[in-house]
N, C-alpha and C positions, 0 to 999 in steps of 0.2 A: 398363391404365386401369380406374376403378370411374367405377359408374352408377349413381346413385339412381333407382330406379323406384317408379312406381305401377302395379297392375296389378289381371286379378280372374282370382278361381279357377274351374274348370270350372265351381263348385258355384255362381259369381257373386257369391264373396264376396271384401270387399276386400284388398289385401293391398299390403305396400309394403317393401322394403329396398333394399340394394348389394348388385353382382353386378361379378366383376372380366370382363374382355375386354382381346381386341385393338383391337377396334375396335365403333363404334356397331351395325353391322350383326350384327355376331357377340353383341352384349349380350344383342337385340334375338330373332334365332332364339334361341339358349341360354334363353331366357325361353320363346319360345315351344313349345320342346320339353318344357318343363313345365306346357305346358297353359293357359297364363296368356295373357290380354288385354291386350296393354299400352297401357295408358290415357295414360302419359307417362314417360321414361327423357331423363336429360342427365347430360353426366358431373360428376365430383363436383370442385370445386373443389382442385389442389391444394397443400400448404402451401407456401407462398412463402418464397423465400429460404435463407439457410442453416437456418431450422430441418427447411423441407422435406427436404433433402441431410443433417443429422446423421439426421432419420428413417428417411430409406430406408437411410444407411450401418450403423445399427445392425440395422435388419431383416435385412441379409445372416449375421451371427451369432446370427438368434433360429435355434435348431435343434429339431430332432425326438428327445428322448427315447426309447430302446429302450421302455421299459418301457408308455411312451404307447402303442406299437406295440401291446407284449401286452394292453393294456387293451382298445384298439379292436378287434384280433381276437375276444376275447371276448364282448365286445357284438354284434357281427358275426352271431359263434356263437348267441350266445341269442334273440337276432331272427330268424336263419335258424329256430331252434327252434321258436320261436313263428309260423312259418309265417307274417312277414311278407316283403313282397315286397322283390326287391333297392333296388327306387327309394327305395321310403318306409323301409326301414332307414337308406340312406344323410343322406335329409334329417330322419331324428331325429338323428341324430349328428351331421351339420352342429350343430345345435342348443346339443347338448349337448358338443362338445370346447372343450377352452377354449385350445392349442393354437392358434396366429394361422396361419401356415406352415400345420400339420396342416389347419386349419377348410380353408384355400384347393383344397387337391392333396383333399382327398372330394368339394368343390365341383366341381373339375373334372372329377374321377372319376364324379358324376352327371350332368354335361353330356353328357360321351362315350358315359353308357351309354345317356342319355334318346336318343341321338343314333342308337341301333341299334346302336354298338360292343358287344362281348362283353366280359365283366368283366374277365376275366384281360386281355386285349388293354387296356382301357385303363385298368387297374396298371399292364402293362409300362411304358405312360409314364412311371410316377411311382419312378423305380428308388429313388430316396431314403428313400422309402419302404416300397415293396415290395419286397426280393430276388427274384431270379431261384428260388429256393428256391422264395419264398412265388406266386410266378403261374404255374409250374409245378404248385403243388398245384392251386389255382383252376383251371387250364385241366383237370388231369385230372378233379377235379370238375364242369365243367361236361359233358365228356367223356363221363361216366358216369353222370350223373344224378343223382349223390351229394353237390350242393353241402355240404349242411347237415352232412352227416358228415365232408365233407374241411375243413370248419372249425372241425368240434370239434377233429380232430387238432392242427391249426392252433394253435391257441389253448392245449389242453395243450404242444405242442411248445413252443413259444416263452415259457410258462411255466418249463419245468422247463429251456430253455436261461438262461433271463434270472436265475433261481434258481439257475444254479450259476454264473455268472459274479458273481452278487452275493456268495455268500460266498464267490468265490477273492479278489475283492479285498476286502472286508472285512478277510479274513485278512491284507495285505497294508497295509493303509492304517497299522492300529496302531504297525508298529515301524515302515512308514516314518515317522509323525509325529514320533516319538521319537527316532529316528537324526535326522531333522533339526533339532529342535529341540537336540539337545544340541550338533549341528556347528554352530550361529549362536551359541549361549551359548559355548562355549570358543575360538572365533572374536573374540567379543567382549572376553571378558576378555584374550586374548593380543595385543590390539590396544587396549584401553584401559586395563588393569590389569596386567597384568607389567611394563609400560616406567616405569612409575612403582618398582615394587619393586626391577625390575632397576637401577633408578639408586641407589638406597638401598644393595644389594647389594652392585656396582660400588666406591661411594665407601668402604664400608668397608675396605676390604683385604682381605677375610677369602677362605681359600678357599673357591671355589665348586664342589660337588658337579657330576659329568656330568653329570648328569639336569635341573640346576637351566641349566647351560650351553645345551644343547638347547633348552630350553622356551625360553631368553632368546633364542635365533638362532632359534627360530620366527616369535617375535613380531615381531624384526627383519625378515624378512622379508615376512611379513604387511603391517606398518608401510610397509616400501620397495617392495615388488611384488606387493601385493594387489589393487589393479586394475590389472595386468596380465595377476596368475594367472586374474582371474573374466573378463578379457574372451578368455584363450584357452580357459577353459572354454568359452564361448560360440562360439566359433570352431568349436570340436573340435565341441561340439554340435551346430552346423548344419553341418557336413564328414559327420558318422555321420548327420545327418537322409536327408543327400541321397542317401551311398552308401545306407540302409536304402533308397531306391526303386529301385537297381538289381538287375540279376537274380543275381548275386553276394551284395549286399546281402543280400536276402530268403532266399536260403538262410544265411547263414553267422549273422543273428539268430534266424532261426527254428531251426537248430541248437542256438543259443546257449541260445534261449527252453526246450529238454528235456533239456538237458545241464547245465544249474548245478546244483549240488548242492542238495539239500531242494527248492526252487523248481520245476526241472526234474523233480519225481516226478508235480507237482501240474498243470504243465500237461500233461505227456505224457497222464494222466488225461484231462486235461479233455478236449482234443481227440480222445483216443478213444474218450469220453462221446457228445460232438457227433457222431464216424460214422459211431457206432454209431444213434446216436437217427434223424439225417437219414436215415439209409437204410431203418431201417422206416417210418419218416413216408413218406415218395416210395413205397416198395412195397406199403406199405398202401394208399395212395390211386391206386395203380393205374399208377403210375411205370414202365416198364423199367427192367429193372438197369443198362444202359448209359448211358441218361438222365441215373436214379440217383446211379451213381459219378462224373459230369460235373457234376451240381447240385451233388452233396456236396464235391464239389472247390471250388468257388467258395466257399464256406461254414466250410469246418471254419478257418479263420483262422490257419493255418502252412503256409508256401512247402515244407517236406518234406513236408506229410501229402498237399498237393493236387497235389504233381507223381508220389508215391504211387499216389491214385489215379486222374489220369488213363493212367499209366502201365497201370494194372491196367484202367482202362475197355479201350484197345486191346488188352491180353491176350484180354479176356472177349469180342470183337468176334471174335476168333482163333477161336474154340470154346472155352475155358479155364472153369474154374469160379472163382467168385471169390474162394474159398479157398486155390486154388492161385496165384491173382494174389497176391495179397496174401502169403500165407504165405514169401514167396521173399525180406522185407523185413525188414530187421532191426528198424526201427523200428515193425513191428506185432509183437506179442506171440504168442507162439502161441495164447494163451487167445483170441483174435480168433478168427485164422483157423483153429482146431479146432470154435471151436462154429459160425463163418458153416459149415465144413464139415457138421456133423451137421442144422444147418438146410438145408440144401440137399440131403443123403441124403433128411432124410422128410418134404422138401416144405412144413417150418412155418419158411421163411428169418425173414420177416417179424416171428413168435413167439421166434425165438431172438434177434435182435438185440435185440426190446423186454429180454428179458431182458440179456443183455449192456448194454446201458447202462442199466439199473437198476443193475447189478453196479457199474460204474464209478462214478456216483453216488452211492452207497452209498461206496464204495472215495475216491473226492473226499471227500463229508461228515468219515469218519474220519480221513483224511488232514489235515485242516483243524484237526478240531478237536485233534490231536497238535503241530499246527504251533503254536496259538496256545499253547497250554498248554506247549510248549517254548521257547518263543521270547519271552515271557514272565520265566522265572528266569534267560535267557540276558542277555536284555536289561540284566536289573539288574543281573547279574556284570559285564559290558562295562561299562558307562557307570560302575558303582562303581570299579572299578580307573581309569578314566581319572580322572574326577573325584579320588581319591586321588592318582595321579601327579600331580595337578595339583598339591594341595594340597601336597604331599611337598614337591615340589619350589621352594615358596615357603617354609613356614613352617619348613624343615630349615637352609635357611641362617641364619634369620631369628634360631632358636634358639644357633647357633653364635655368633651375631656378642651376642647378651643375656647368655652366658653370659663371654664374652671380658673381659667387661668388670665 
């Protein structure tokens, strides 16, 4: 529920907005744990009828943007800098997110903390928000005394993650747009332009080339079982939705996900970008390695890398180095687990990972940019020759039968 209040500041100056609750009484402390007088609070009228219900129904799909994430940790960061306090960092940013969702979960994030909750304790609430990742660093920063540094990392972290997941799909968006666009355009035309031709064709007598056959029993079918083909497309879709949530599932796409050819170079990358970065972020900020390869599991975003490393978490529990957890995998590289190796000989684990996932970021970047720049003159060879079979096989007959006569 929301409550319009009136109220005054310690300092006894006025002040008046909406505060969300459960209930009047919760409004009413939650106010007062910010120091305020509440001079009058009732709750807010709310919109009646169906347009109230299309409101709330659409709010369930306002979502939270990654990239809003990496903005707000940074602010976070530069406010801690500036050697402002947790409270009054939280309620400039109230302020200033324009995030609806976002503005609510900080909102409550400062109730909890005005409330004596510790910071990372009341993220953990907000998991939609915060990963396990990210209140894990918090906690060890509160830990150690080191808020303001464990959110610098923070905030570069989730930078340079949010950065390379932007140009894997960048990379990725162009020739999807283009393979689709050209599958609705010759879609179209074999469904509203060959059947015309093909009748023209047909009535002449004349022979008709294979190729010109084919195209004509394309379109025939399109014509007689095109919605049936797109509603088993749909079928199959939501069939692979559901197996992908099983435990089967998740490993045999995440396999799938490092194993297509070109595609699979780039995310094998990626994700070994990601475990290498989360595990010096957690070790730098004062993380156990155990910890560590448990958070990083939940994180790195493929069902092989995170059964990987919990596998290797219980190795390293054995007494094991984590080089030799790891190294025993095919799907880690040796270039991993040789340099987590020399990190762990001379004690700079921390130092070698940053390196190693620069390496693979670097190694992504080039990787990217070879892919557009090939995929690219690929693109136009493909689509040319089809578009040409198309043509071929209309105006070949078309020529045969002008010349006949």
């Amino acid at each position: 529920m929301q409550f319009n209040y009136k109220a005054r500041t310690g300092e006894g100056e006025g002040t008046e907005g909406t505060i969300e609750a459960a209930s009047l009484d919760l409004a009413v402390a939650s106010l007062q744990r910010r120091n305020f007088l509440v001079i009058s609070i009732e709750p807010v009228e709310e919109a009646a009828g169906v347009i109230g219900r299309v409101a709330e129904w659409f709010g369930i799909f306002e979502r939270i943007p990654g990239e809003t994430i990496v903005i707000l940790t940074r602010q976070l960061s530069t406010l801690f800098e500036a050697k402002v306090p947790i409270v009054e960092s939280l309620k400039i940013l109230i302020g200033e997110v324009d995030n609806k969702r976002l503005r609510r979960h900080i909102s409550d994030l400062l109730d909890d903390i005005q409330g004596g909750m510790a910071m990372s304790q009341a993220m953990a609430r907000h998991p939609e928000v915060f990963s396990r990742f990210y209140v894990a660093m918090v906690r060890s920063g509160e830990e150690s005394g080191k808020l303001e540094e464990i959110f610098g990392f923070l905030a570069d972290y989730l930078e340079r993650n949010f950065e390379l997941v932007r140009k894997a799909r960048n990379a990725l968006i162009y020739p999807a747009f283009v393979l689709s666009t050209f599958i609705v355009v010759m879609s179209l035309m074999l469904v509203f332009v060959i059947p015309g031709l093909a009748d023209i064709l047909l009535e002449s007598g004349q022979a008709i080339p294979v190729y010109t056959r084919a195209v004509i029993g394309i379109s025939s079918f399109l014509r007689s079982f095109g919605l049936v083909f797109l509603a088993l497309l749909a079928v199959a879709g939501v069939f692979l939705a559901r197996y992908a949530r099983t435990e089967s599932g998740k490993v045999y796409f995440a396999r799938l996900t490092i194993s297509t050819p070109l595609i699979g170079g780039l995310y094998k990358k990626i994700y070994l970008s990601r475990i290498a970065d989360n595990l010096h972020t957690l070790l730098s900020g004062g993380i156990t390695v155990v910890r560590a390869l448990e958070i990083t599991s939940e994180v790195v975003g493929n069902e092989i890398y995170r059964r990987i490393l919990l596998d290797s978490m219980e190795t390293v529990k054995g007494g094991s180095m984590i080089s030799d957890a790891l190294g025993k995998y095919e799907d880690v590289p040796p270039l991993l687990s040789q340099m987590i190796r020399i990190g762990e000989e001379t004690g700079r684990l921390d130092h070698i990972l940053n390196s190693v996932a620069n390496f693979y970021r670097r190694d992504v970047d080039s990787f990217i940019d070879n892919l557009v720049s090939l995929i690219e003159p690929v693109l136009i060879v493909a689509l040319g020759l089809g578009v040409g079979f198309l043509v071929a096989a209309v105006l070949v007959p078309i020529y045969n039968i002008s010349t006949a006569f």
